[in-house]
C-alpha positions in Angstrom: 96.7 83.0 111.6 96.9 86.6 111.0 99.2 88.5 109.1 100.5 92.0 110.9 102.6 94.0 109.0 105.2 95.9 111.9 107.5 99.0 110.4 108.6 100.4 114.0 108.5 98.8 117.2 107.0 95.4 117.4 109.9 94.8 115.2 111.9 94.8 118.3 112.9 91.6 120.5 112.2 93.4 123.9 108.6 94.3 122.7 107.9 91.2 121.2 109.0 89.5 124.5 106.8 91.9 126.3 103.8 91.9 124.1 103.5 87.9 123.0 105.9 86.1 125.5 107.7 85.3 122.3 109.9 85.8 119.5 108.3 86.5 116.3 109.5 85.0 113.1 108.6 87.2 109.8 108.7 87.7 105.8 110.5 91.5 104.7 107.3 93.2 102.4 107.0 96.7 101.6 103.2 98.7 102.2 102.5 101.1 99.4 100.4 104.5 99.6 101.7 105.3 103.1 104.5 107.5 104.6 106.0 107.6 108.3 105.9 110.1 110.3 106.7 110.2 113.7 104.3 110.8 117.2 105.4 111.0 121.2 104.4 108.4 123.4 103.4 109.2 127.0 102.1 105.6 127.6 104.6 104.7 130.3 104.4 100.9 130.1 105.3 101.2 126.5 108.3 103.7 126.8 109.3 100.9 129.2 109.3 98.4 127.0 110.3 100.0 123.2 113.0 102.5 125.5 111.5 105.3 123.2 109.6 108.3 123.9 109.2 108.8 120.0 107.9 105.7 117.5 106.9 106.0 114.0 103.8 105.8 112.8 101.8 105.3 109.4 100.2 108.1 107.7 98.0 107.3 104.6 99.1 109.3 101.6 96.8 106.8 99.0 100.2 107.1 96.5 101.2 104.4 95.4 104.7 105.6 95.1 105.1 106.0 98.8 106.3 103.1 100.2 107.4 101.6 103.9 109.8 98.6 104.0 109.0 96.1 107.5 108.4 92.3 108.5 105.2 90.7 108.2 104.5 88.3 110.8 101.7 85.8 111.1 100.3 85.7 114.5 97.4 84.2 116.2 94.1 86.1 117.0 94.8 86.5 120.3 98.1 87.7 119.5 96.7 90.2 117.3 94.3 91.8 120.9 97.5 91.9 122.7 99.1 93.9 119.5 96.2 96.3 119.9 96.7 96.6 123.6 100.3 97.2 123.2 99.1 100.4 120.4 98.6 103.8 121.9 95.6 105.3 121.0 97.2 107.5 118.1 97.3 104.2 116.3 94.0 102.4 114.6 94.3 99.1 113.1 93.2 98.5 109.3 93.2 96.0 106.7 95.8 97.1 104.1 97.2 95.1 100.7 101.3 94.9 99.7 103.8 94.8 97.5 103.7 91.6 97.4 100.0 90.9 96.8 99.7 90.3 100.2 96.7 91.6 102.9 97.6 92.3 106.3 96.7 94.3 109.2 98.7 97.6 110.1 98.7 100.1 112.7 98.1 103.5 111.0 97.3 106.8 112.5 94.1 107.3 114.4 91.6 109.7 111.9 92.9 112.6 114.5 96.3 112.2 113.8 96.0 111.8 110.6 97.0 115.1 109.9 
C-alpha cells in the first residue's frame, strides 16, 4: 500500500468517489517544512468534481516550524496513478516525512509554481 498525505481536495467524498470509485478511510498527521498557498484550476473535469475554481496547494518553505494539518490515507499503486491523473499540472508528487515519523507521498507545487 501507499501512503498519500491529502490537505485539500482528495479529502473530499465527491472526489474521492470520482477519483477511486471509493471512499477513503485515513489517519489525521501533520507535514512539516511546508506552507499552503492557493492556485486556480482551469481543468474542467476537476472543477466538476472538487466544485472549486481555487484548491490549495503545497509550497516548500524547508522550516520545520511550518506545518499543514490533513489525512493520510493508504491506497494501492494504482490508486496512487489515478491520484496523479486527478493533479493539475501545478502539482508534482514527492516523497515527504511527518510529524509522526511517517513517509508519504504529497502533492506539492510543480518547480514553476513554486514561487
Amino acid at each position: 500500500m501507499e501512503a498519500l498525505f491529502s490537505y485539500g481536495t482528495l479529502q473530499q467524498k465527491q472526489v474521492q468517489l470520482d477519483t477511486f470509485g471509493r471512499l477513503l478511510e485515513g489517519q489525521s498527521d501533520t507535514l512539516l517544512g511546508y506552507q499552503v498557498g492557493e492556485i486556480e484550476i482551469t481543468d474542467a473535469k476537476v472543477i466538476a468534481s472538487s466544485g472549486k475554481t481555487h484548491h490549495p496547494i503545497l509550497k516548500y518553505t524547508g522550516n520545520e516550524q511550518d506545518e499543514v494539518t490533513g489525512t493520510v490515507f493508504l491506497i494501492s499503486a494504482t490508486e496512487l496513478s489515478q491520484a496523479d491523473t486527478y493533479e493539475v499540472d501545478a502539482y508534482t508528487r514527492v516523497s515527504a516525512s511527518l510529524k509522526s515519523g511517517n513517509t508519504c507521498w504529497i502533492y506539492a507545487a510543480a518547480e514553476k509554481n513554486n514561487d
